[in-house]
VMD Tcl script that draws the C-alpha trace (Angstrom):
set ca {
  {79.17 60.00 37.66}
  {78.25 63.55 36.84}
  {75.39 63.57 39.27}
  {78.06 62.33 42.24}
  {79.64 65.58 41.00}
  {77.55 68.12 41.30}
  {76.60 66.88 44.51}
  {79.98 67.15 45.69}
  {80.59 70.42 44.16}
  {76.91 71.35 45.90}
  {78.32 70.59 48.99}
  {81.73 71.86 49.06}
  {79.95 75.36 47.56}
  {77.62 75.17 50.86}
  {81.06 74.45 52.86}
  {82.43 77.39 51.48}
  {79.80 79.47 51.95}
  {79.39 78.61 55.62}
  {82.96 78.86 56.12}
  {83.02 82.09 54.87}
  {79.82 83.14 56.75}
  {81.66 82.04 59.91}
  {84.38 83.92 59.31}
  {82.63 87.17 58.67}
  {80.56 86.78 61.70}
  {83.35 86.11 64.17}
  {85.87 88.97 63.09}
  {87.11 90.83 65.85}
  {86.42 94.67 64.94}
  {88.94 96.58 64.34}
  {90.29 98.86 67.21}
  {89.12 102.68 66.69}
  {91.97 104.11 69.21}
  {94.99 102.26 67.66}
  {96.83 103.60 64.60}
  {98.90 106.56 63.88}
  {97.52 110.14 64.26}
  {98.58 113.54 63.64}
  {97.62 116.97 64.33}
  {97.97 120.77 64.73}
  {98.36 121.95 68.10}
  {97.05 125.16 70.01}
  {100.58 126.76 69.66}
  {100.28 125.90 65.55}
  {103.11 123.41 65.77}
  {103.00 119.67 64.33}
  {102.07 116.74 66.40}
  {102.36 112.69 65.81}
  {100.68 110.51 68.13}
  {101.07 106.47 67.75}
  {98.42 103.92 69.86}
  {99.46 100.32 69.72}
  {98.33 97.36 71.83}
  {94.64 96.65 73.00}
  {95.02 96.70 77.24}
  {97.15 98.55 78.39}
  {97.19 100.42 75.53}
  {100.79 101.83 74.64}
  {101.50 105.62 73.68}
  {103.91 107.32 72.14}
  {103.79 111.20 71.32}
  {106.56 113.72 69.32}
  {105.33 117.27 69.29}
  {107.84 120.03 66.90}
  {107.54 122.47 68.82}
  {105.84 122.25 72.38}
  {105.12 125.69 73.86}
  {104.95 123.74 77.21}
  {108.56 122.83 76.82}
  {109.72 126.66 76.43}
  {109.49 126.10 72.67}
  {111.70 122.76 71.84}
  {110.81 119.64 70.67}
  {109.08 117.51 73.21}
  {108.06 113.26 73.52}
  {105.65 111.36 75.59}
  {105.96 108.22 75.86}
  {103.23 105.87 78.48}
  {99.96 103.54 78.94}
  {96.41 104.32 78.61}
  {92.78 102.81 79.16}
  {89.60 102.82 77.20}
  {86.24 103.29 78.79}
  {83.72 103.41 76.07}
  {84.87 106.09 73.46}
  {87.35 107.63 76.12}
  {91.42 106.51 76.27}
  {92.71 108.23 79.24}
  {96.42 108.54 79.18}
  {99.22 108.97 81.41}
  {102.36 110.39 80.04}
  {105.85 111.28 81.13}
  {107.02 113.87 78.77}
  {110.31 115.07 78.18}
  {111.31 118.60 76.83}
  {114.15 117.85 75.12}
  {115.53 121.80 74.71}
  {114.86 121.90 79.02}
  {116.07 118.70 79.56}
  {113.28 117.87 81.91}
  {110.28 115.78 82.71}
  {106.31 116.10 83.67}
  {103.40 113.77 83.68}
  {100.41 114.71 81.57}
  {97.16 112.86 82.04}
  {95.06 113.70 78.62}
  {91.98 111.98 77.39}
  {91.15 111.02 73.78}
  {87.40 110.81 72.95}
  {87.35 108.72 69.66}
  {84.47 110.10 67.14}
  {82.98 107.06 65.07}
  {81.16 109.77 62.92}
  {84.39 111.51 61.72}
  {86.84 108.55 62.71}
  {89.28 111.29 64.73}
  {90.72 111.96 68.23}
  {89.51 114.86 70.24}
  {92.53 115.45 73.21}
  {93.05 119.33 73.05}
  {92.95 119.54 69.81}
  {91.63 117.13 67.16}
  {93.63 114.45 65.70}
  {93.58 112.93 62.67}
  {94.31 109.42 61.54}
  {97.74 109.32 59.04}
  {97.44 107.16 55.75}
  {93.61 106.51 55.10}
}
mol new
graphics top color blue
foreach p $ca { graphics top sphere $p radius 0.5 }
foreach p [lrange $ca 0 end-1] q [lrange $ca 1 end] { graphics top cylinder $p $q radius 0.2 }
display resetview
């Protein structure tokens, strides 16, 4: 009786381990270009930046001060692509102090090395 068990405890260890093995070897990796992201921009004011989805990827952008919007707050929302390390984006953004529109058409080059966003300025990833 205690050899049948060992032998089943042999081979539900092996079951385990292969199960396990599996699971490590077919885990999607994770997405460098979604996540939340912040940085400083040219003009010294404080942007957020949020990437969601995985094709068309889905943007949304709040900048405190945009110098491009005569000084007010300004959001972006839109859809971008990935080729390689490259997401190019295309925005509508809204000056909220103007009350107006424009499309922007930036491109974030991902950095595995430092794990940031290059646009215009470099962004950083929020909460790790």
């Amino acid at each position: 009786m205690k050899r049948f068990v060992a032998v089943g405890l042999a081979f539900a260890l092996i079951g385990a381990v292969s199960l396990a093995l599996a699971s490590y070897g077919s885990a999607a990796p994770k997405d460098p270009f979604v996540g939340a992201w912040e940085s400083i921009d040219l003009d010294g004011s404080y942007q957020q930046l949020s990437i969601g989805g995985n094709g068309p990827y889905h943007l949304a952008y709040f900048d405190d001060y945009a110098s491009t919007c005569g000084g007010g707050h300004a959001t972006a929302i839109g859809t971008g692509t990935v080729d390689g390390y490259d997401l190019d984006a295309e925005l509508l953004v809204r000056c909220l102090k103007q009350h107006s529109t424009f499309e922007s058409e930036p491109t974030f080059t991902y950095d595995p090395a430092t794990d940031t966003l290059f646009g215009w300025v470099t962004w950083t990833r929020v909460g790790q």
